[in-house]
C-alpha positions as CSV (number, residue, x, y, z in Angstrom):
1,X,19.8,-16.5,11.7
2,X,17.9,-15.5,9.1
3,X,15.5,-11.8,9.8
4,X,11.8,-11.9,9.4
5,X,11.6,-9.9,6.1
6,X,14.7,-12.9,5.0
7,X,12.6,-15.5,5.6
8,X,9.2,-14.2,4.3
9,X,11.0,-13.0,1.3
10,X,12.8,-16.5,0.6
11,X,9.4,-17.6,0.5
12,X,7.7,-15.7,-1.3
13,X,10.3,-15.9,-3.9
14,X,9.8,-19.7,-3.9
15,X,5.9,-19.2,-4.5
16,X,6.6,-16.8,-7.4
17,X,9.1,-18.7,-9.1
18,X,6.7,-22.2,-8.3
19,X,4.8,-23.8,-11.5
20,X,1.4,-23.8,-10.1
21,X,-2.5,-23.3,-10.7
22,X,-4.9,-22.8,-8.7
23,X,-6.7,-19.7,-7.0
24,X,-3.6,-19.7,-4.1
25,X,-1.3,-18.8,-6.1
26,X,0.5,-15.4,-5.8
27,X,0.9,-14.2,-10.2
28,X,2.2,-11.3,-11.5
29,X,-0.3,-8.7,-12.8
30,X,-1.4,-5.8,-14.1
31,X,-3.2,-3.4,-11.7
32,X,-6.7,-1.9,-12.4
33,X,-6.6,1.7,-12.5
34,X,-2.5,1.4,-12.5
35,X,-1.9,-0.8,-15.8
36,X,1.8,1.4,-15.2
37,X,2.5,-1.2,-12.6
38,X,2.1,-4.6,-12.3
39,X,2.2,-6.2,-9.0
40,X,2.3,-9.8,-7.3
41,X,-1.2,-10.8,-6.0
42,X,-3.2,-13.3,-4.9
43,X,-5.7,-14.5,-6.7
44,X,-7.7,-15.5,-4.1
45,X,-6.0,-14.2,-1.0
46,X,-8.4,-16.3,2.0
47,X,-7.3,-19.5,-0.2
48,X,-3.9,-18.6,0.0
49,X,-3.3,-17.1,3.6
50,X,-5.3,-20.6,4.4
51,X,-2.6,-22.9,2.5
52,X,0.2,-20.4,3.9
53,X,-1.1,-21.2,8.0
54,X,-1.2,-24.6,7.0
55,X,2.3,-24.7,5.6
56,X,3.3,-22.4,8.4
57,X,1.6,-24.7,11.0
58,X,0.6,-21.5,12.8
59,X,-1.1,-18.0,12.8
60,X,0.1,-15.7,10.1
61,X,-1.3,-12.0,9.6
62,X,-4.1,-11.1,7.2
63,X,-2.6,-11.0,3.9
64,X,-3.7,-7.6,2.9
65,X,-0.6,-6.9,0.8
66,X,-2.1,-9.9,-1.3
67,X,-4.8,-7.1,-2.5
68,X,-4.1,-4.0,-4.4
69,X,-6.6,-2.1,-2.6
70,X,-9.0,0.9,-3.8
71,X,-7.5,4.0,-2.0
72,X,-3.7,2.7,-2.7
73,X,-5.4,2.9,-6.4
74,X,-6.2,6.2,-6.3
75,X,-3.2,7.7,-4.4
76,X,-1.1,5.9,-7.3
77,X,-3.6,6.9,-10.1
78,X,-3.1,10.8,-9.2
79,X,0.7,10.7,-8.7
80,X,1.1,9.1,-11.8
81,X,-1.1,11.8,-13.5
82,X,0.4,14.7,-11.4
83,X,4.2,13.8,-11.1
84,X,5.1,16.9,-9.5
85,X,3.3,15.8,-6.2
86,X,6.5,13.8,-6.1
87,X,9.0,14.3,-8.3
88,X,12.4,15.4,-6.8
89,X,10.9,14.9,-3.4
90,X,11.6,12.1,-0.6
91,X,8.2,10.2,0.0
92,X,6.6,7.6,2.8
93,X,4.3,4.8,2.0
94,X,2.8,4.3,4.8
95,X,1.6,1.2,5.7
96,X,2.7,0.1,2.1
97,X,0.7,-3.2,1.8
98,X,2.1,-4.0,-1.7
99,X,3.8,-1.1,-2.1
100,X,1.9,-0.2,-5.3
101,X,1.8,3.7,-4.0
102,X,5.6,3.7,-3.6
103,X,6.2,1.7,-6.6
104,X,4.0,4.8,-8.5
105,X,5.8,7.5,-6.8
106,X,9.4,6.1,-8.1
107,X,8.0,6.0,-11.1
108,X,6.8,9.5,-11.3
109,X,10.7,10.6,-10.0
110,X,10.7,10.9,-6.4
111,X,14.0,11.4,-5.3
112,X,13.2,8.7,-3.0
113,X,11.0,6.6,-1.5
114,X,10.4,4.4,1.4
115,X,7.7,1.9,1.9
116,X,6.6,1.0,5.5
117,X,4.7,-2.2,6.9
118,X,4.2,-3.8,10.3
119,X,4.0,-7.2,8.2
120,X,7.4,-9.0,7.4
121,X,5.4,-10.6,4.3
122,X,4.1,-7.0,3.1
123,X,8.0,-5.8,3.6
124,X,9.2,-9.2,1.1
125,X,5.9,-8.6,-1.1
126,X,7.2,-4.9,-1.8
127,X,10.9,-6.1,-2.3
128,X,9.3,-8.5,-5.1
129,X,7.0,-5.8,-6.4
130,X,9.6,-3.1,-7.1
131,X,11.9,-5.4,-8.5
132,X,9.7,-6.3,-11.2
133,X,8.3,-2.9,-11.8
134,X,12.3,-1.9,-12.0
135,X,11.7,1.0,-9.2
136,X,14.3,1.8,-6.0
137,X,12.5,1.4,-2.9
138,X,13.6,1.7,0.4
139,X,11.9,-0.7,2.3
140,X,11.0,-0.6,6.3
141,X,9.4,-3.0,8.8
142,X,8.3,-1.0,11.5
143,X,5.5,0.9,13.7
144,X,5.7,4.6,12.8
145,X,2.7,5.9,13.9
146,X,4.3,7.3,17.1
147,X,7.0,9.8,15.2
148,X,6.0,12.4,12.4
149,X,7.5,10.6,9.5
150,X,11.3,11.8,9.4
151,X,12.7,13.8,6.4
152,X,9.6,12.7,4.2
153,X,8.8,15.2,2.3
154,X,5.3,13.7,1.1
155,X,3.8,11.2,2.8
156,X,1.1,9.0,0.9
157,X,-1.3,6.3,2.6
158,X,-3.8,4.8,0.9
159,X,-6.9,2.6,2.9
160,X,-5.1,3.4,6.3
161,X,-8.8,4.1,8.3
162,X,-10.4,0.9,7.4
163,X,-10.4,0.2,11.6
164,X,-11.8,2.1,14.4
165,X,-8.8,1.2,16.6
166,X,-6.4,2.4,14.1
167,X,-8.0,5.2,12.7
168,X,-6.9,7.7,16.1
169,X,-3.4,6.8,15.5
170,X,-2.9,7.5,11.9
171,X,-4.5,10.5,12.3
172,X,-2.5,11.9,14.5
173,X,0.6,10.6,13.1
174,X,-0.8,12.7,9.8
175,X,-1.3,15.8,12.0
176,X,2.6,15.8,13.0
177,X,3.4,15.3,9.5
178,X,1.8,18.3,8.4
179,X,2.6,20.6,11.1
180,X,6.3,20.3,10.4
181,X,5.3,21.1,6.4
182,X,5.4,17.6,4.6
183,X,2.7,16.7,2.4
184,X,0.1,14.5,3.3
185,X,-1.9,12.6,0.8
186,X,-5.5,10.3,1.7
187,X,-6.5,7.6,-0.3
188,X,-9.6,6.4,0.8
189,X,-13.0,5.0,-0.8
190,X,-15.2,6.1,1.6
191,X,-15.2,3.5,4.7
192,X,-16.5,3.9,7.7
193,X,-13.7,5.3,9.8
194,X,-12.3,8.3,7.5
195,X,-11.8,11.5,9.4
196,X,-14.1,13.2,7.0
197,X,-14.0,16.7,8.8
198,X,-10.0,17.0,8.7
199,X,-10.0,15.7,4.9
200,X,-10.4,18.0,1.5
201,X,-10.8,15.6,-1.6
202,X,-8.4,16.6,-4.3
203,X,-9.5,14.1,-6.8
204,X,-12.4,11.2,-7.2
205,X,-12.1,8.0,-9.4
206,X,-14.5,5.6,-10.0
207,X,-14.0,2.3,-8.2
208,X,-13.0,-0.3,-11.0
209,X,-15.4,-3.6,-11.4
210,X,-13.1,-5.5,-9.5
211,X,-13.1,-3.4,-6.4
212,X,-17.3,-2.8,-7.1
213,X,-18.1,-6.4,-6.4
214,X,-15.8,-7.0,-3.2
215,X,-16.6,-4.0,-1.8
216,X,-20.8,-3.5,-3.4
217,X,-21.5,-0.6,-1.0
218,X,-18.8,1.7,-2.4
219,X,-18.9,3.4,-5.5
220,X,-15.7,5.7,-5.7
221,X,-12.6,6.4,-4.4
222,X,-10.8,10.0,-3.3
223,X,-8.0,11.4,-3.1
224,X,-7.6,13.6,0.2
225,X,-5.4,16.1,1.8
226,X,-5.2,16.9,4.7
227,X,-6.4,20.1,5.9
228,X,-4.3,22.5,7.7
């Protein structure tokens, strides 16, 4: 029997292979912020996850893989400008959505990297994505935020507080990180839910137009380490 990740992958290889127009359809482009990597996204990811529950004939979970979002920008703008973050170094995406921040940390020579979702389609959309950017990523379906991230080295996560609910978890999970020594690196634009106290913002990058008009109330997006 085919896995989850199998059968999410299968189909999103037949939507990117697929002759098609129309806003739900997954394409292959360049990232704003990141023109380094180019990613598959939706162009219009409520039309698509819409036609994919319809195909599906039942529930499927948020698409947010579908979006290259803001703090994933960041975290990939600054490794790709400060390779030594990773370079010779065994990194964690977490929650990897599209995997753009792993994709940008095999590019600046990690050693190697691993990109972890909960979402089998996030796990197929990252096999996709670092096949076309040419980049080795490990890839893992799987809830992490009870352990301290394993032999990673640096750990990157990019738009991980976006939820009240969440937000306690991830934190904590970041805390063990650090307190066994790895790296822990923030990107976030400034929602609602960001452990602002336990964060010191490395770097700030202007949120591109594209991200300005989804999200109007934010203006920037950091880069953040965790304090010690």
């Amino acid at each position: 029997m085919m896995s989850r990740v199998g059968q999410a992958l299968a189909e999103l290889r037949h939507e990117v292979t697929t002759p098609g127009v129309g806003l739900d359809r997954l394409r292959l482009v360049e990232v704003p912020l990141v023109p380094e990597v180019q990613l598959y996204l939706a162009e219009d990811a409520i039309v698509w996850w819409a036609r994919m529950e319809a195909r599906a004939g039942a529930k499927l979970p948020p698409p947010f893989w579908s979006s290259a979002w803001a703090g994933g920008k960041a975290i990939a703008r600054y490794v790709l400008d400060h390779p030594a973050t990773v370079a010779g170094r065994r990194v964690l995406d977490l929650a990897a959505g599209s995997g753009l921040i792993a994709i940008a940390a095999g590019k600046a020579g990690a050693a190697a990297v691993t990109a972890n979702d909960v979402d089998p389609y996030a796990v197929a959309a990252i096999t996709l994505n670092a096949e076309a950017n040419g980049v080795r990523v490990a890839e893992c379906l799987a809830d992490l935020l009870d352990g301290d991230g394993g032999d990673a080295e640096t750990v990157l996560a990019g738009d991980i507080f976006y939820t009240g609910t969440m937000a306690p978890r991830v934190l904590a999970f970041l805390e063990r990180v650090a307190a066994r020594g790895a790296q822990v690196l923030v990107g976030d634009p400034g929602r609602e839910h960001l452990p602002r106290a336990r964060m010191q913002t490395v770097a700030t990058y202007q949120l591109p137009l594209v991200d300005a008009f989804a999200d109007a109330q934010l203006t920037q997006m950091n880069v953040l380490r965790l304090r010690r």
